[in-house]
C-alpha positions as semicolon CSV with decimal commas, in nm:
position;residue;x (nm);y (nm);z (nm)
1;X;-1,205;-2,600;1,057
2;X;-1,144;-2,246;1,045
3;X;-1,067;-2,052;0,700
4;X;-0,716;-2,033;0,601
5;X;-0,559;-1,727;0,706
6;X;-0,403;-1,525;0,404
7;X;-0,044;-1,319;0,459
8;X;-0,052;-0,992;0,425
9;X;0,181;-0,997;0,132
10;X;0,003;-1,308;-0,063
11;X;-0,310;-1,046;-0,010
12;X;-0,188;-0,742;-0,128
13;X;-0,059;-0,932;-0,431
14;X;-0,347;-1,125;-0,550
15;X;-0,483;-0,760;-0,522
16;X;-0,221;-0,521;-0,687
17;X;-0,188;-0,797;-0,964
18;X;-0,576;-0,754;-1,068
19;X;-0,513;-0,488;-1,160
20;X;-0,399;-0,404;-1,587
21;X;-0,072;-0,360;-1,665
22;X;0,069;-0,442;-1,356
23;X;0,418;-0,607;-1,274
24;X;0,609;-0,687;-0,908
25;X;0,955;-0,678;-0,809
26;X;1,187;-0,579;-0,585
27;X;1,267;-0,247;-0,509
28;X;1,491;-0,144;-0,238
29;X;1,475;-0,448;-0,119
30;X;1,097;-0,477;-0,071
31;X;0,802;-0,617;-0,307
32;X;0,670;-0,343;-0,507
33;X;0,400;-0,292;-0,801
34;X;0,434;-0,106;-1,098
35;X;0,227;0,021;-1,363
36;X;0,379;-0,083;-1,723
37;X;0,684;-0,185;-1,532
38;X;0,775;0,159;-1,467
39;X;0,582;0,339;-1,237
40;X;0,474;0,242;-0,851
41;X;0,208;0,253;-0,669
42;X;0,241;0,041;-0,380
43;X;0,538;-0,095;-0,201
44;X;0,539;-0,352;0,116
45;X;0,769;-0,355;0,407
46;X;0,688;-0,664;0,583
47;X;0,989;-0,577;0,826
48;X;0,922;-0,246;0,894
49;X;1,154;0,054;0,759
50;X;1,352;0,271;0,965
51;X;1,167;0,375;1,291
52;X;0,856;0,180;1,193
53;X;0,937;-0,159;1,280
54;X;0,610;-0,295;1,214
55;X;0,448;-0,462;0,889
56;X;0,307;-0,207;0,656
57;X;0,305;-0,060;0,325
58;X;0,310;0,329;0,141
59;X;0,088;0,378;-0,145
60;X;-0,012;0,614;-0,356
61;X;-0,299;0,829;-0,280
62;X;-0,552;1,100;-0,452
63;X;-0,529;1,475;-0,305
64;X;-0,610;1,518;0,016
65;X;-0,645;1,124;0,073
66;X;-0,331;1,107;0,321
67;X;-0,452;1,422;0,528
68;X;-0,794;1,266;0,589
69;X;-0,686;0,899;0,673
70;X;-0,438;1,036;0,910
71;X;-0,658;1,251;1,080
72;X;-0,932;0,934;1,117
73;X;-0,693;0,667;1,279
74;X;-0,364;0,794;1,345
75;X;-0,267;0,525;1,496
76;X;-0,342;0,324;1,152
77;X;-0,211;0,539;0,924
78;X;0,059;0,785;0,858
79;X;0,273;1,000;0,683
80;X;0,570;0,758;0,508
81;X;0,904;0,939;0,463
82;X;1,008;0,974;0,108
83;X;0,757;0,986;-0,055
84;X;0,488;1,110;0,173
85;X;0,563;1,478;0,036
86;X;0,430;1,342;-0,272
87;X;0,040;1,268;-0,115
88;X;0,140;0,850;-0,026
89;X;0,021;0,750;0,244
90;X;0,149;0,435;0,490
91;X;-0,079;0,156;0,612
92;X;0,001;-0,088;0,908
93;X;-0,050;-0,406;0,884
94;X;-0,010;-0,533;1,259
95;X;-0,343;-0,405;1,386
96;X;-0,607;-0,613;1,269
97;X;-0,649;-0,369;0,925
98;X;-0,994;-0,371;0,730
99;X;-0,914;-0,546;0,395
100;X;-1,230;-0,373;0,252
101;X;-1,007;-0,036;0,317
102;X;-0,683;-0,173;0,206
103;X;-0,880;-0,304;-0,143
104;X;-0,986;0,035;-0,206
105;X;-0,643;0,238;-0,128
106;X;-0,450;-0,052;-0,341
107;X;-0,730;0,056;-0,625
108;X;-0,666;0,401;-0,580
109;X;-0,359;0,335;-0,550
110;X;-0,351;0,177;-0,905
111;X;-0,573;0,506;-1,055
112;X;-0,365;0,742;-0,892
113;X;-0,055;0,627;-1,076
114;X;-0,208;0,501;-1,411
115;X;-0,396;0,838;-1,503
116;X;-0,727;0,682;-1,386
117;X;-0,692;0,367;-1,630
């Protein structure tokens, strides 16, 4: 029998919610983690948003960490509006996406926000 296969939101949960001093909720309408309940660092649109009518999900990311992903797989990653000025970066979910990746930019992620905590 083949493994179980894991939703992309159950995933990124178990994994945002390893982390300390982490809560979820909605925000705009879309599951979100917080550090200490007050500041993000990674929010899912399983529905797409806007234009992007595919699953993904904008995180936060170090300096220079959205140029670079961009410029390695485009067509993986891009530029989310909002808060993309701000270094986040968007992740799709709908192409077969390396969890091994998605781990690390969730940890980042995490760092980025909490003052490397």
């Amino acid at each position: 029998m083949p493994p179980k296969k894991i939703d992309p939101e159950s995933r990124l949960r178990k994994i945002c919610l390893s982390f300390p001093q982490t809560t979820e909720r909605l925000s705009h309408s879309m599951p979100t983690w917080f550090y200490k309940d007050k500041k993000s660092f990674l929010s899912l649109m399983m529905h797409g948003h806007h234009q992007n009518r595919f699953p993904h999900f904008w995180c936060a990311a170090g300096p220079g960490v959205q140029e670079d992903l961009i410029a390695s797989a485009p067509d993986q990653f891009f530029k989310p509006p909002y808060v993309g000025s701000r270094g986040w970066v968007a992740v799709r979910l709908d192409r077969k996406p390396d969890w091994t990746i998605i781990e690390r930019l969730c940890a980042e992620a995490y760092r980025v926000v909490s003052g490397g905590k």
